[in-house]
Residue frames as qw, qx, qy, qz and C-alpha x, y, z in Angstrom:
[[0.138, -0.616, -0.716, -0.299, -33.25, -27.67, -4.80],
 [0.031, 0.039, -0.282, 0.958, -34.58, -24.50, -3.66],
 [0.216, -0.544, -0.810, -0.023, -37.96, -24.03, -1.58],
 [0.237, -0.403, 0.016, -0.884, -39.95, -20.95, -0.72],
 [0.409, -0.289, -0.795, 0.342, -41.19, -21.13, 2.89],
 [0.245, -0.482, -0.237, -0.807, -44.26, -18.94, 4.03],
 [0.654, -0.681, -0.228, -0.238, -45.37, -18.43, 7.98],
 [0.813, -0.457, -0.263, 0.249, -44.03, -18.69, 10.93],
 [0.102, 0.991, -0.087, 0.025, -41.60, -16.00, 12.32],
 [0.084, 0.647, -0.704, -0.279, -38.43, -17.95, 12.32],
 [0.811, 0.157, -0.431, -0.362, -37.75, -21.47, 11.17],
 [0.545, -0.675, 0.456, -0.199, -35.47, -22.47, 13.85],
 [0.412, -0.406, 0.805, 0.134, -34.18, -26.43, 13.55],
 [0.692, 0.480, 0.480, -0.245, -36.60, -27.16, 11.05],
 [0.689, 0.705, -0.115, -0.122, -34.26, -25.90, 8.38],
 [0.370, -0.486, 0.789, 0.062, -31.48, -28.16, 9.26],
 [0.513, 0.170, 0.840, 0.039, -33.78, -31.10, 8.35],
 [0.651, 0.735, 0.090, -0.164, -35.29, -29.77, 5.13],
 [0.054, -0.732, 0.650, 0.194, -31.07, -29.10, 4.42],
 [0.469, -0.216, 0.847, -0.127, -30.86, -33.17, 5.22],
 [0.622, 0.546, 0.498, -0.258, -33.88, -33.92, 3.05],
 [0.516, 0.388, 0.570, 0.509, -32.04, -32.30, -0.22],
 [0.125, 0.946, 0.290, 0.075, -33.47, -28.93, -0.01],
 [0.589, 0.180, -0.016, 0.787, -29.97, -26.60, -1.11],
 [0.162, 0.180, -0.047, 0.969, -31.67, -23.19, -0.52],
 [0.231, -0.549, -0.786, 0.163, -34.42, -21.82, 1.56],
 [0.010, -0.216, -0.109, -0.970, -36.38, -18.40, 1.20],
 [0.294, -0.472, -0.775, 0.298, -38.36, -17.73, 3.72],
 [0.141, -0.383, -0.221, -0.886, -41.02, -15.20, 3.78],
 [0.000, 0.111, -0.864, 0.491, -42.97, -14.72, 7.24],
 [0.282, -0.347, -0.534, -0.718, -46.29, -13.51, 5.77],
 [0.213, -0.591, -0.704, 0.330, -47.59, -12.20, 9.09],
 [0.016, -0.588, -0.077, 0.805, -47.16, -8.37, 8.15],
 [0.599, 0.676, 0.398, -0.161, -49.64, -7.15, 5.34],
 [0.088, -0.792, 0.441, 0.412, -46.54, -5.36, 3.68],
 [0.479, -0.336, 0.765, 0.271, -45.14, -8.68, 2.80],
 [0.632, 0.347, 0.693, 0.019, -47.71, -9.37, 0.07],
 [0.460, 0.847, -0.159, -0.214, -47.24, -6.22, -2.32],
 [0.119, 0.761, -0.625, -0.128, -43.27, -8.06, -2.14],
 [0.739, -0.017, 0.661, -0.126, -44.14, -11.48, -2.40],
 [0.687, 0.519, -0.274, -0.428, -42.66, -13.30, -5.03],
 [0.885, -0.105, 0.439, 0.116, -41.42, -17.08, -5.73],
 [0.166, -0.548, 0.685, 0.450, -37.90, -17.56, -7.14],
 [0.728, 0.482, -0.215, -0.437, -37.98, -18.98, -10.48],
 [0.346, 0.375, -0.859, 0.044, -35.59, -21.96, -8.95],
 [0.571, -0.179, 0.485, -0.638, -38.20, -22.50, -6.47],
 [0.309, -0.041, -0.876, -0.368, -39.40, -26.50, -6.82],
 [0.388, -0.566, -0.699, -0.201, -42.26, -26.05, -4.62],
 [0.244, -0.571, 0.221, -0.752, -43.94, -23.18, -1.68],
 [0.342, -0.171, -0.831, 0.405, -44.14, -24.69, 1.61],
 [0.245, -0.579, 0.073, -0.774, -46.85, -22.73, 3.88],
 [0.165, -0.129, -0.839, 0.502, -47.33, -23.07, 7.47],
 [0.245, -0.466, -0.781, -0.336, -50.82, -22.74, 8.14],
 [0.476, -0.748, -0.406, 0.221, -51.22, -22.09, 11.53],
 [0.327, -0.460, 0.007, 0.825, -48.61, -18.58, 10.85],
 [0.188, 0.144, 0.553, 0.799, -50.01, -17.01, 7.84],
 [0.336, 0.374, 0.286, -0.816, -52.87, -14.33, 7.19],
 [0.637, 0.443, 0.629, -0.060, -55.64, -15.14, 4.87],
 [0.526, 0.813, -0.036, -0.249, -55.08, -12.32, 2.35],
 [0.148, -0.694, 0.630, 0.316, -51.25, -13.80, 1.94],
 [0.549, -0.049, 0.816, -0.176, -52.40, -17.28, 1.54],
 [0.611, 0.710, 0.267, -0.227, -54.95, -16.03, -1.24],
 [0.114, 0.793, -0.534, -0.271, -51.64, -14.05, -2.87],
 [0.222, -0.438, 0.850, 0.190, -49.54, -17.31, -2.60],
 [0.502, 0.309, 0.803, 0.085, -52.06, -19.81, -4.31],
 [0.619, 0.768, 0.083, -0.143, -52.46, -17.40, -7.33],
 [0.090, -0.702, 0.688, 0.163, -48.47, -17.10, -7.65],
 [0.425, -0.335, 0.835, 0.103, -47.80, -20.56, -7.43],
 [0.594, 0.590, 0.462, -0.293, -50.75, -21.53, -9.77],
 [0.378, 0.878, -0.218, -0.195, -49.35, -18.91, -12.27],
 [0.022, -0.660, 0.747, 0.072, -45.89, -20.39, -11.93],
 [0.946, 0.082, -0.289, -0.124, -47.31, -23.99, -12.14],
 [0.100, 0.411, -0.711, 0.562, -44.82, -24.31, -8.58],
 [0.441, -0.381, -0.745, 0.324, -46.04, -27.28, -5.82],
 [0.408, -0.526, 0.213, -0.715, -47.91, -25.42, -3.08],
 [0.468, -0.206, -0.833, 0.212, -47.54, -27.69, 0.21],
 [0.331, -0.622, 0.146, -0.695, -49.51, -26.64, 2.95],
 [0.666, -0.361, -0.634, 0.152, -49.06, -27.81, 6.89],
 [0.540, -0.841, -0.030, -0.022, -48.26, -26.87, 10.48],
 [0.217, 0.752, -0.542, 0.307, -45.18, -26.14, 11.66],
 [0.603, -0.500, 0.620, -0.047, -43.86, -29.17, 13.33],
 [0.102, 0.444, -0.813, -0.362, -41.42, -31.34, 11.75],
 [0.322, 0.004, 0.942, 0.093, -43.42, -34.34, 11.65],
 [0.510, 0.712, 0.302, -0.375, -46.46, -32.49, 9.48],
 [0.458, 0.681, -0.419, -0.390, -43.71, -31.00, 6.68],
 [0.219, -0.472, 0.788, 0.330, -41.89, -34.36, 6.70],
 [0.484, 0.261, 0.814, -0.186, -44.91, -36.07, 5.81],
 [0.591, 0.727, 0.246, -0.248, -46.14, -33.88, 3.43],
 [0.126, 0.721, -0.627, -0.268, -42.26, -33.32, 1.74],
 [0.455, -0.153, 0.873, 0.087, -42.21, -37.31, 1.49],
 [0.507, 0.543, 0.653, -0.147, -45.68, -37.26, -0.14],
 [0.499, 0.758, -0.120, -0.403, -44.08, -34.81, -2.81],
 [0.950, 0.308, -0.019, 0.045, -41.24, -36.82, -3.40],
 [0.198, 0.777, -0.551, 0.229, -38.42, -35.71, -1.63]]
């Protein structure tokens, strides 16, 4: 399963446990520098966008929820501590 992962400037131990969870590939996009959004795109193996809230600029955010939309691709949105994504990765069904 591959996941697209938006904020924060690295992910650090947090993609161990997504690894654990099932998740086979991880593309990770930091979406603090306005740059990123002309080159923002979700992989067509993507099975859902992860965003970290508390790392992300509003105009990226806007970007990513028309993408994913378009692509008809999960959009999860939390903080960045493991016990927010696990909660919200359970509630998708991983």
């Amino acid at each position: 399963m591959t996941a697209l992962v938006i904020g924060a400037d690295y992910l650090g131990g947090m993609e161990q446990k997504m690894r654990d969870m099932g998740i086979t590939e991880i593309a990770h996009i930091t979406g603090r520098n306005p740059g990123e959004v002309k080159r923002m795109h979700i992989p067509k193996a993507a099975a859902f966008v992860l965003v970290f809230t508390d790392y992300i600029n509003h105009n990226m955010a806007k970007v990513v929820k028309s993408h994913a939309k378009a692509q008809s691709v999960p959009l999860v949105y939390a903080k960045r501590s493991w016990s927010a994504v696990e909660h919200k990765l359970v509630g998708l069904g991983l």
